[in-house]
N, C-alpha and C positions, 0 to 999 in steps of 0.2 A: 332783340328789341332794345331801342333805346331808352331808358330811365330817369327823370330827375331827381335823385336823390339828395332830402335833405336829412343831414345828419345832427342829430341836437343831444349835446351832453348837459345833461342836468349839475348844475353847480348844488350842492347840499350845506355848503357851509351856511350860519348864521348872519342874517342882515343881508343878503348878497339873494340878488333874485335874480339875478342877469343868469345868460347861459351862452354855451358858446352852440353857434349855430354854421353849418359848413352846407354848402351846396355845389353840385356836380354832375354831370352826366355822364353816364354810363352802360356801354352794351351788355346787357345781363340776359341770358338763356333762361336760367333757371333762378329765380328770387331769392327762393329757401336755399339753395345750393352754395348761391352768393352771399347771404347772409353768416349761414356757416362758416364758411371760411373766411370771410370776413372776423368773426367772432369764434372761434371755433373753443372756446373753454366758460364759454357765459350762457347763463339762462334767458332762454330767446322763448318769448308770445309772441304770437301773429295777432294782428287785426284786419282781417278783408276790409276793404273800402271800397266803394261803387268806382273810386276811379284809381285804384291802387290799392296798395299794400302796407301796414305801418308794422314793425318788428321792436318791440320792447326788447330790450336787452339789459342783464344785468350781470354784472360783472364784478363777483365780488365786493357787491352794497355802491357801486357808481352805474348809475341809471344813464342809458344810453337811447335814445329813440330815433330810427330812420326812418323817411318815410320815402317810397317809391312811387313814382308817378310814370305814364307811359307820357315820354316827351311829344310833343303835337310835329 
């Protein structure tokens, strides 16, 4: 199935609220599988969503968040 995945790294520094934000599509089988190995040494939450998938991800104190969408 195909994915819109957007990936958003949380900036934490002081004064600075921006964030970097990446988008892409991608054939993924398995979400959690792909997520894993994507990250595969970070502490990953899942959040179901009625049209997707969103995976917290932390990685040694930088906050990472993807979110999965089934492409139309």
């Amino acid at each position: 199935m195909i994915y819109e995945v957007i990936k958003e790294i949380k900036n934490e520094c002081a004064n600075n609220q921006m964030r970097d934000v990446f988008f892409d599509e991608v054939e993924i089988s398995d979400p959690d599988e792909w997520i894993r190995r994507k990250e595969p040494r970070a502490t990953i939450e899942k959040d179901e969503m009625e049209n997707g998938v969103r995976y917290f991800v932390d990685d040694h104190g930088m906050t990472v968040v993807y979110t999965l969408t089934p492409a139309e």
